[in-house]
Structure formats: C-alpha cells, structure tokens
C-alpha positions as CSV (number, residue, x, y, z in Angstrom):
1,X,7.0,-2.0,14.6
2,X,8.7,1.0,12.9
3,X,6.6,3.5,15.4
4,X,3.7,3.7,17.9
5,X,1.2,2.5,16.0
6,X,-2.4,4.7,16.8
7,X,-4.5,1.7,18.7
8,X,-7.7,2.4,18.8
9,X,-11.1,0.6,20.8
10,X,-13.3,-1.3,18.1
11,X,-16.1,-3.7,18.7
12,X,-15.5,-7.2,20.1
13,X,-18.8,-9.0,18.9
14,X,-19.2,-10.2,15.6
15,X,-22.5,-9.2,14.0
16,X,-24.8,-11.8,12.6
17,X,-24.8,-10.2,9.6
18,X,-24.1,-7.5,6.8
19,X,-24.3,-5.6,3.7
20,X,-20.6,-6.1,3.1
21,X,-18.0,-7.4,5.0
22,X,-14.6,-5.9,4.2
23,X,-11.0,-8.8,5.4
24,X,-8.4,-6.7,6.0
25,X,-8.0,-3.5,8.0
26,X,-5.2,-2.0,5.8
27,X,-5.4,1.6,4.6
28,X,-7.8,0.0,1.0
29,X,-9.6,-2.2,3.7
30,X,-10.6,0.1,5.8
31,X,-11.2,3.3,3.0
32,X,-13.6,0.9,1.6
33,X,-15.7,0.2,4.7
34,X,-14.8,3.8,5.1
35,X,-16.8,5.0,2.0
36,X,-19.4,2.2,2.7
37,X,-20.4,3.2,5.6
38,X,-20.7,6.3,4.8
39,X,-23.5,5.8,2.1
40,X,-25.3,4.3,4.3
41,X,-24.5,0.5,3.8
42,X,-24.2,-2.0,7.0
43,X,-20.7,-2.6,7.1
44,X,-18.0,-4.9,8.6
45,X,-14.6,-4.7,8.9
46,X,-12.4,-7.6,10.1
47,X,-9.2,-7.5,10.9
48,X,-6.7,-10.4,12.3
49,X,-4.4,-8.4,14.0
50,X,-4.6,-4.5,14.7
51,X,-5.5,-1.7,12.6
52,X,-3.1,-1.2,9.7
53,X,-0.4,-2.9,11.9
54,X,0.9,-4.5,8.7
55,X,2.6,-3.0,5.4
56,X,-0.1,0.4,5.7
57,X,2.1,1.7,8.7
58,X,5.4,0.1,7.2
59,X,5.6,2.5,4.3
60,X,7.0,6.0,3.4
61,X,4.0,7.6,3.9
62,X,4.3,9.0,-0.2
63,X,0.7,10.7,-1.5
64,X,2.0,11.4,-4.7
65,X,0.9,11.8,-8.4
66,X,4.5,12.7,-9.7
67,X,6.0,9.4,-12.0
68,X,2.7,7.0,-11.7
69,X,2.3,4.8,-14.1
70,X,-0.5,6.1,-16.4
71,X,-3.3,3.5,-14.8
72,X,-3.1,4.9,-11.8
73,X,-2.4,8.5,-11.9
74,X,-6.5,9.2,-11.9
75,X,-6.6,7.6,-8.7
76,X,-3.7,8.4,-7.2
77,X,-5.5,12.5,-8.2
78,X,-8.4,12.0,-7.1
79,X,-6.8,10.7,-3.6
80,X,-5.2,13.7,-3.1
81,X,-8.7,15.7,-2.5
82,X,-9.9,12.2,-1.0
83,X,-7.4,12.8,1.7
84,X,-8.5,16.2,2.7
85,X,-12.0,15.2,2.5
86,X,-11.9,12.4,5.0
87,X,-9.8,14.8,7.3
88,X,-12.3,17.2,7.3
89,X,-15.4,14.1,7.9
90,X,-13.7,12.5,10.6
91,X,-12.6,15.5,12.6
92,X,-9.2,14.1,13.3
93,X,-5.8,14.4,11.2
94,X,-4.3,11.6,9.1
95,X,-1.3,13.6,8.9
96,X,-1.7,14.5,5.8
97,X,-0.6,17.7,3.9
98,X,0.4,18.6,0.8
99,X,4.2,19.4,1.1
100,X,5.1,18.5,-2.3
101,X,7.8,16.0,-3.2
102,X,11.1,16.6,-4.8
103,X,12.7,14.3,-7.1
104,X,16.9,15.1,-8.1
105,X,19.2,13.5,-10.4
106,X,22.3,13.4,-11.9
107,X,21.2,11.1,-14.4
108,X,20.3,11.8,-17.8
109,X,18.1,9.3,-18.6
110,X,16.3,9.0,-15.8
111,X,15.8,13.2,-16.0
112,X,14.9,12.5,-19.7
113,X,11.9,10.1,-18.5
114,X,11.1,12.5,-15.6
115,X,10.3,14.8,-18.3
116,X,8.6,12.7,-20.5
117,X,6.3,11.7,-18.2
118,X,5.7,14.9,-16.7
119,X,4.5,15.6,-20.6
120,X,1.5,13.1,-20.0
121,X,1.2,14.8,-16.7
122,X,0.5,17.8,-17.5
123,X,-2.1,17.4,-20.0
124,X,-3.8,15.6,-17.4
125,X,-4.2,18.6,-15.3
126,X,-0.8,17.0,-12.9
127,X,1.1,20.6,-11.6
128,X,4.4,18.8,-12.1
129,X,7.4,21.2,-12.4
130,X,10.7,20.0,-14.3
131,X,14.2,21.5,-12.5
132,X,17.0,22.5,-14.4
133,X,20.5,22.4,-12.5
134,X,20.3,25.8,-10.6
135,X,16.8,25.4,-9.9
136,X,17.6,21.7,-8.5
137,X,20.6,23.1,-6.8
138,X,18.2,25.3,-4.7
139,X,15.5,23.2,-3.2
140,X,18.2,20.7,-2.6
141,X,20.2,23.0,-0.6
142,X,20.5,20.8,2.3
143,X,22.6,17.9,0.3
144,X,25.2,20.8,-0.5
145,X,25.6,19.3,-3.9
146,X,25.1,20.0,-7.6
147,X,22.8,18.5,-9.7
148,X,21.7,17.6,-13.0
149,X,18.5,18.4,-12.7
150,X,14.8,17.4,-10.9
151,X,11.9,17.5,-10.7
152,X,9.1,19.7,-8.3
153,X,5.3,18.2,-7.8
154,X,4.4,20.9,-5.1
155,X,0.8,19.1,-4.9
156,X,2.1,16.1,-4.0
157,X,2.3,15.3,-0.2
158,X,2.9,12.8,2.6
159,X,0.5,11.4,5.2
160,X,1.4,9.6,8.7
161,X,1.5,5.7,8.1
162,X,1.2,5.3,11.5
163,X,-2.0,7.2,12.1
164,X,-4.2,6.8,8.8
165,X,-5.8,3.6,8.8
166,X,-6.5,3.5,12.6
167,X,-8.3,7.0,12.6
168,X,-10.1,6.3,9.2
169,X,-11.8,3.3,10.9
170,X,-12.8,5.8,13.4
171,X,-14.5,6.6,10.7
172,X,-15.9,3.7,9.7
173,X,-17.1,3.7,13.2
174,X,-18.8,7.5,13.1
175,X,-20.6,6.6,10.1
176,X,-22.1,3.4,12.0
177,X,-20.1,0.7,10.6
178,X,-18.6,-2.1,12.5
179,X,-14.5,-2.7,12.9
180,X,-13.5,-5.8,14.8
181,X,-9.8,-6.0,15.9
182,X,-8.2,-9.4,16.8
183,X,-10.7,-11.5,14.5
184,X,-9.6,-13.3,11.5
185,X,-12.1,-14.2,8.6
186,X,-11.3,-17.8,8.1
187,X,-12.9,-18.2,4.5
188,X,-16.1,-17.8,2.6
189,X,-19.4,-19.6,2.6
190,X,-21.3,-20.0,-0.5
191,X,-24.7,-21.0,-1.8
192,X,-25.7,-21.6,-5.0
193,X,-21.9,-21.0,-6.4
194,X,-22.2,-17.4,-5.0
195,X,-21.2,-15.8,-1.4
196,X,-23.7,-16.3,1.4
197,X,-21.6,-15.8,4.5
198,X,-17.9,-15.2,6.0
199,X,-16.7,-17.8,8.5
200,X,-14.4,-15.7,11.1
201,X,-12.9,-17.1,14.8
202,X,-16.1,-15.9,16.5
203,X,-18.9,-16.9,14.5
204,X,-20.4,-16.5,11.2
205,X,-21.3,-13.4,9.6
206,X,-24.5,-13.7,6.6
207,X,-23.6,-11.9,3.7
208,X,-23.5,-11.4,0.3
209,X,-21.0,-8.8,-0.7
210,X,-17.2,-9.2,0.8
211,X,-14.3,-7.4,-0.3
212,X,-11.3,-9.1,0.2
213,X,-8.6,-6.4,1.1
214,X,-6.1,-8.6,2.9
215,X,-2.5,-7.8,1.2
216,X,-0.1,-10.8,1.1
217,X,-2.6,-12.3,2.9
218,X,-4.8,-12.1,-0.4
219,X,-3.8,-15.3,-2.6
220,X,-4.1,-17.7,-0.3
221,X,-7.7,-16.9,1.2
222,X,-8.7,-17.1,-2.2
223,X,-7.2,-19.8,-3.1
224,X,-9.6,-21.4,-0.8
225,X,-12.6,-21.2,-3.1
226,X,-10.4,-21.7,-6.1
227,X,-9.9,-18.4,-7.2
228,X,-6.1,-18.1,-8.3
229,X,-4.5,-14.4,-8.2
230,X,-0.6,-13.8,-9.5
231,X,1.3,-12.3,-6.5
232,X,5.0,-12.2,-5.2
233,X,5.9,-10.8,-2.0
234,X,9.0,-8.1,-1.5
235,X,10.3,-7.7,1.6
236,X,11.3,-4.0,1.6
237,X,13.3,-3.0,5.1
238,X,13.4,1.0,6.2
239,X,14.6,3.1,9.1
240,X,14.1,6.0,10.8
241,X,15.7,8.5,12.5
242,X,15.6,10.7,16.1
243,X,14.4,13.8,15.6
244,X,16.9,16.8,15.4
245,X,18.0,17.4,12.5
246,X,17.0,20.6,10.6
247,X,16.9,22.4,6.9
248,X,15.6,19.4,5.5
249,X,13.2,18.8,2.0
250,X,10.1,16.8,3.8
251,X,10.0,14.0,0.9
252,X,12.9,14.1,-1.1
253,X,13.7,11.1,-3.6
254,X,17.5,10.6,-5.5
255,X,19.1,7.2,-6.7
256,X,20.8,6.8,-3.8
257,X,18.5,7.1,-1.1
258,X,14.7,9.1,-0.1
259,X,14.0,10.9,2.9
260,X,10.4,12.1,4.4
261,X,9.7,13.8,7.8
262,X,7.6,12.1,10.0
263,X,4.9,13.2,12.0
264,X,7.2,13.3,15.2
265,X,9.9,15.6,13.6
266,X,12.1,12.4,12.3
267,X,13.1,10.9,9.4
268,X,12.1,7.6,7.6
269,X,15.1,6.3,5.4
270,X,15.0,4.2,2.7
271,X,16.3,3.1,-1.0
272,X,13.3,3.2,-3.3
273,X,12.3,-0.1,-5.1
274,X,15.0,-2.0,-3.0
275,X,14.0,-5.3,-1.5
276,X,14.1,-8.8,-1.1
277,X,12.7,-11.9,-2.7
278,X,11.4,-14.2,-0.1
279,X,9.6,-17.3,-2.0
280,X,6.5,-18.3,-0.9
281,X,4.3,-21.3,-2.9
282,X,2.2,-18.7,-4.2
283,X,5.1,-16.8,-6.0
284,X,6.7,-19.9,-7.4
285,X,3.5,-21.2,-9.0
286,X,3.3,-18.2,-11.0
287,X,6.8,-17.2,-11.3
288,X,6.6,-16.9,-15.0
289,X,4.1,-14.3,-15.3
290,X,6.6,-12.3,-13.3
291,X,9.4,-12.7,-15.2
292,X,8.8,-9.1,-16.9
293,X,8.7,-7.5,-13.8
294,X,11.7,-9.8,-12.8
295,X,13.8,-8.6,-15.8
296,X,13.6,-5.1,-15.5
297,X,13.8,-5.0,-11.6
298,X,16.8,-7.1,-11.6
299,X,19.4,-4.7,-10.3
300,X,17.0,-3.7,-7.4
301,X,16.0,-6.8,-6.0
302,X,17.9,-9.5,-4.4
303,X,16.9,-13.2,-3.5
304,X,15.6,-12.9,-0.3
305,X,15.4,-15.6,2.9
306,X,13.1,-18.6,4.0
307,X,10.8,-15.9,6.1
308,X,7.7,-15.7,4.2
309,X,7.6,-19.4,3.8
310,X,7.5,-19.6,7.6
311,X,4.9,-17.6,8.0
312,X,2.8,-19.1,5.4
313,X,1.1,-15.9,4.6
314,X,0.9,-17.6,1.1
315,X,0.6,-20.4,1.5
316,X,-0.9,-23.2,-1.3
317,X,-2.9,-25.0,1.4
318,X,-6.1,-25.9,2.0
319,X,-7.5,-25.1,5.5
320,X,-10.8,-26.2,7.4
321,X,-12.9,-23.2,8.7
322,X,-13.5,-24.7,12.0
323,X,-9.7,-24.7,13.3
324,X,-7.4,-22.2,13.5
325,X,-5.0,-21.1,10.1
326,X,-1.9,-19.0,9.4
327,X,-3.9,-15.8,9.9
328,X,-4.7,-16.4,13.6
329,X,-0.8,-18.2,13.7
330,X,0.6,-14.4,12.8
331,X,-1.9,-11.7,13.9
332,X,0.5,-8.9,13.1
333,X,3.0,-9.8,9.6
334,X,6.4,-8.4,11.2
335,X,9.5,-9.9,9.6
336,X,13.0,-9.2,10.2
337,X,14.5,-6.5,8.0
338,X,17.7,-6.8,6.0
339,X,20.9,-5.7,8.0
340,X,22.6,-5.3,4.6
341,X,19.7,-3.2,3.3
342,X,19.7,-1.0,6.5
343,X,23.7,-0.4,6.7
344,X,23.4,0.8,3.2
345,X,20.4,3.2,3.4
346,X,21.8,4.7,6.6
347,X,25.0,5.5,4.7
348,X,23.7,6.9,1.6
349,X,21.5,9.4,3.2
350,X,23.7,10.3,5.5
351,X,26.2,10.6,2.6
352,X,23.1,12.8,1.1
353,X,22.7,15.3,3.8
354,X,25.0,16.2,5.9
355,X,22.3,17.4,8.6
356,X,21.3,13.4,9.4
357,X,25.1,12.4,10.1
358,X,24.7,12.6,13.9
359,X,21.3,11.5,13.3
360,X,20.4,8.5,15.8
361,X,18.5,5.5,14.4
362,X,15.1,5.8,15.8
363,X,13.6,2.1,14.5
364,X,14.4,-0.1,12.0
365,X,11.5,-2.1,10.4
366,X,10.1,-4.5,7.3
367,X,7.0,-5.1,5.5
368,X,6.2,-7.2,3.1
369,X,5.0,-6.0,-0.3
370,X,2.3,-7.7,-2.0
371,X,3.2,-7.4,-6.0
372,X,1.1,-8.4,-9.2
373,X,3.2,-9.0,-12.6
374,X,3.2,-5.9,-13.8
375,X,2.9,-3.5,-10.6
376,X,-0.6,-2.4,-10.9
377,X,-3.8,-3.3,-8.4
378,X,-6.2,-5.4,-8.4
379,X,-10.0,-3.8,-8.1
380,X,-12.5,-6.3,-9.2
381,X,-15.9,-7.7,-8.7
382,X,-15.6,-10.0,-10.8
383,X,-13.7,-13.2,-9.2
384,X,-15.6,-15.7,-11.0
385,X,-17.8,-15.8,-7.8
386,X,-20.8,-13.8,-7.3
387,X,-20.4,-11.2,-4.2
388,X,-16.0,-12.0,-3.9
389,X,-14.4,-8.7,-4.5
390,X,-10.5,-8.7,-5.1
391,X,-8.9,-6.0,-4.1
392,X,-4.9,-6.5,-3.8
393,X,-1.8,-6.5,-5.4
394,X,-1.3,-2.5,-4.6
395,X,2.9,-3.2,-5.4
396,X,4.0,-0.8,-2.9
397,X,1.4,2.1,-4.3
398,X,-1.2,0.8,-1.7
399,X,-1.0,4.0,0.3
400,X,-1.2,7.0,-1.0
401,X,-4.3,5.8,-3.8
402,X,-5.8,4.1,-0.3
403,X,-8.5,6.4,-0.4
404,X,-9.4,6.6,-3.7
405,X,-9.0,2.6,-4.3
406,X,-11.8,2.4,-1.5
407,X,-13.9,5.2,-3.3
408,X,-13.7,3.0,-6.3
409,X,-14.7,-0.2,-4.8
410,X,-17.5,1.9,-3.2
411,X,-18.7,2.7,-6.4
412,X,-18.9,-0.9,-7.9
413,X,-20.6,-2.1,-4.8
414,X,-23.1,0.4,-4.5
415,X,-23.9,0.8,-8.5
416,X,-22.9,4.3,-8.8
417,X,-20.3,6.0,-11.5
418,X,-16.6,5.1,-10.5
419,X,-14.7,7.9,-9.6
420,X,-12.1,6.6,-12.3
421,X,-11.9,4.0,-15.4
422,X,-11.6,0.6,-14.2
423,X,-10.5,-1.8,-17.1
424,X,-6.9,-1.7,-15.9
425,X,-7.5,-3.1,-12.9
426,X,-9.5,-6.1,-13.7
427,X,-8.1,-9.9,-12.9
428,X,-8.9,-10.8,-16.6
429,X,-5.4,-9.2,-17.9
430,X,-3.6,-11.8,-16.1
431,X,-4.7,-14.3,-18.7
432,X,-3.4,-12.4,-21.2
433,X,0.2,-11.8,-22.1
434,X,2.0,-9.2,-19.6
435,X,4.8,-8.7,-21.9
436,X,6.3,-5.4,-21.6
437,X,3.5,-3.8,-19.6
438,X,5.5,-3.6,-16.7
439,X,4.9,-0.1,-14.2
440,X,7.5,2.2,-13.8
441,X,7.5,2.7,-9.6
C-alpha cells in the first residue's frame, strides 16, 4: 500500500434491499452513494475489499482543471467546489485545498499547446495563467534551473488519496446510507430483461437501480450479463518520499518527473503518463479500438508482465453466483510496481530538485489504471439493460472529477438536471469510429 490507508467501521449485514446499490467503493463509487444518500434515496454501497484500497488511494492526488481534455473540463470545474462542499457536509477533511498546480517546460511545443489550451480555458471561466521564462524561473525556484516557460492554475489543487474515499463514505453513512466493507457483489439478477436484484457473498440484495463503479474490475462483471465495455489496464508504479525536505512547489509537473506534497509533509514521485501494459482477455479482445490511443502513447508506455492475467481482474469468464469469483480471490488489487519505473522516477526528481536528494524513499507502490480508447469515462444509464449503470473507464482522471462524476450519476438516477452535458460520456461512441479522438492527459 503506498500509505496508511484511513480504515474506517461500516456495516456488516447486507440489507434485503435498496433504492440503488452502488459495486465499488472507489472515490466515483462512493461520491455516487455519497450524493445519493444525500437526497434522500436508500442506498448501498459494496465494496470487496476496503474503502478506496485500490487505484483511489494509488494516485497523485491531482484536482486539477489545467490541460483537460475539453469533455471533461466541466466536471473536473464543477469538482473543485464539489470538494469544498462535501468538506464542509461531512465535518472532516479530505485533504483537500486549493494550492494550485504548476506546470514547466523547456519544450516549445508542448508550451505552445499549453497555451492553446489555456485559450479554450479561459473562455470557459478556467483562471489558468501562461509563464514566460522569468516568471517560470520564479515559482520553480527550488529546481535552480531556467526555463522555457509554464504554466500557473492557482485554482487547481490536491487532495489526500489516502483519506478521501474512506471519509466520504462516512458520508454516505451520516446521510443514512449503507457501506459494507469485505463483501463482493457477485453479479446481477434480472427480471423481465431488466435489474431486479444484486447477488453479493452474504445474500441478496432487491433492487432496481445499481451503478456499477468497480474500476478494472468493471468489464468483466458486465460481461456477465452480456454487456461488453472497451477497457485496457495500465499499470502505473509511484513512490514517495520521507518527509524533510523544504522550499518545495506542492504539485509541480515537468517532462521529466511530477512532485506533490502529501498530507504527512512527504512527497509522491512519479513520471506522468508512464506505465505498463499488462494484457488481460478483456484488452486483447478489443485491442483494435485502442490502437489510437496506442499510437500516440507509444513512447510512454511499455509492454508490461503476466500480472493482471493472474489476477483475473478481467477476465473473459463466465462465473456462477453461488461460488466464489476473482473478486473475493483479490479483495484488495495490489500488484507489484516496476523496479525500472521506480529507479528512473527517483532519479529524475531528484535530478529536478536538489532539496529531495537525501530524500529517503517512504513507499513504493502500483495501481492499475482502468483505460477506455480514447481516455475519457464512461457515465451511462444506458447499458442495454434497464436499471445497470456504467460508470468506469476514468483513464487515470478518476480522482480529482470523483466528486463531480458521482454528482452526475446522481442526477441521472434521481431525474434531476446534470450538473454537466453528458453525450460524451455515453457507451454508444464505442461503436463508432474513435479515430483521432484520443485525450490529451
């Protein structure tokens, strides 16, 4: 685990039944029950393993608007307030705060689509502030380098991976909803082609709304009732280190490495959009449809290892829903990281600033990344079976639009206007051609 992970004491009986039942306590899992529970519905939230044990307390911790891709920079806005608000509901911190995020370069190109993005930005309301070289030399005093340029989004901010999805579900809990830790939702009754109950370990719960909010875990659980969803799997391995050193950006982002503070005075460590392949059956059945994202990722990702096969997160198997299946096999999705990968980070960002060379490596960690074909989520009712909402796919974004991807899913559910446009996240554009519609991360 990269850190302490904040366990909290959830319910142990599995009701008889609910308005919605949300699979998968990840930070969209458990917003969504979050912002269910909170109108009023009768909510449960099942989770195999612990509390956003898996990729939600594996990431940088990044709440940012700055360089979204155009679908999802309303939701990635509107998460930013979401944050605060939830903060302010539950009575405990997330961690979050709004320390702005700094972006340098000595890269023309990539400075040139730093600026033409923050173009859109801007006439969308984004405060997103382009640096020229002194300005970029400044706020990166602490690499003791020059730059080209950069880029400043002072509302931008960070929350603490290891604390938001755990005290949201307290959340979930204040507001009367159910969270059940340790139980995995086998698969999905139905009645009439349409959802009448979720099968878990302990029982069945009656139903006939579930939101299926399970990661890598997604495709196969799906796959169950025949609903096919394109997804690949990245295996993305970070670090962190002790606390101690001092003088440092809290989120800074370069080429070579990126850098945010944790909540214990630390630092994570990592090389954005670096990772590893691992096949699974799921990514080889629809490897075509991501060979765009393939072609322009090519230089970042590397083949990866037999891992995920192992583990049969995603797997292209049918299972019976009275014995045990992969989910209950791996409570808690913990892979071994990428030695390579690590060596590598460690030595560009302590190559970046000087401060973290006597820096001591706190953890060292991997999650696996649950990718659609052109880096965008998934956030749809409509499955092809009444009641099954998909939402998955979050490419690594998953985070810091958490709150607002649970708002959204609230809003569908309970019939009231979305908080943003929701065309461009529907499973329907999968069947069309992908071409060239690839995200820029």
């Amino acid at each position: 685990m990269p850190a302490p992970l904040h366990l909290i004491q959830t319910d142990s009986s599995v009701p008889a039944e609910a308005d919605v039942v949300v699979v998968g306590a990840g930070i969209v899992g458990v917003s969504a029950a979050y912002w269910l529970a909170r109108a009023g519905m009768k909510v449960v939230l099942l989770e195999k393993g612990a509390v956003g044990a898996e990729q939600s307390s594996r990431n940088w911790g990044w709440c940012r608007q700055q360089n979204r891709d155009a679908r999802e920079l309303p939701l990635s806005t509107r998460s930013l307030s979401l944050w605060e608000e939830m903060t302010a509901d539950i009575g405990e911190t997330l961690g979050f705060r709004r320390c702005g995020l700094l972006y340098l370069t000595n890269d023309q190109a990539e400075l040139d689509g730093w600026a033409r993005w923050g173009k859109f930005a801007r006439g969308e309301g984004v405060d997103t502030r382009m640096l020229n070289a002194d300005e970029a030399a400044q706020r990166g005093n602490a690499t003791h380098r020059k730059w080209l340029g950069g880029v400043w989004s002072p509302t931008d901010g960070i929350a603490d991976p290891a604390l938001a999805a755990p005290v949201i579900a307290k959340g979930v809990l204040k507001h009367g909803g159910h969270v059940i830790q340790n139980c995995a939702a086998r698969g999905v009754e139905l009645s009439g082609g349409a959802i009448c109950g979720v099968v878990t370990e302990r029982g069945t719960i009656r139903t006939s709304q579930v939101v299926m909010a399970g990661g890598v875990w997604a495709r196969s659980f799906l796959n169950q009732v025949g609903v096919s969803v394109p997804q690949a799997s990245v295996r993305s391995s970070i670090l962190s280190v002790k606390p101690g050193a001092s003088g440092l950006p809290d989120a800074l982002h370069t080429q070579d490495a990126s850098v945010t503070r944790r909540g214990d005075g630390g630092y994570t460590l990592a090389i954005s959009g670096n990772g590893r392949v691992d096949p699974t059956p799921g990514m080889l059945k629809s490897a075509r449809q991501f060979l765009p994202m393939f072609a322009r990722r090519w230089r970042q990702l590397a083949p990866g290892g037999l891992q995920a096969w192992r583990y049969g997160f995603d797997t292209s198997t049918k299972w019976k829903l009275d014995q045990p299946t992969p989910m209950e096999k791996t409570r808690i999705l913990d892979p071994r990281p990428d030695t390579e990968t690590l060596h590598k980070t460690l030595q560009h960002a302590r190559a970046l600033l000087p401060a973290l060379k006597n820096g001591t490596v706190q953890a060292e960690w991997a999650g696996y990344i649950d990718s659609t074909p052109d880096g965008v989520p998934i956030i749809d009712p409509d499955s092809g079976i009444p009641g099954l909402f998909i939402a998955a796919g979050f490419s690594g974004h998953g985070f810091g639009i958490g709150p607002g991807a649970g708002h959204l899913i609230a809003d569908i559910l309970l019939g009231r206007p979305p908080i943003t446009e929701v065309e461009q996240y529907k499973l329907s554009r999968f069947r069309k051609s992908s071409w060239g519609k690839v995200s820029d991360f």
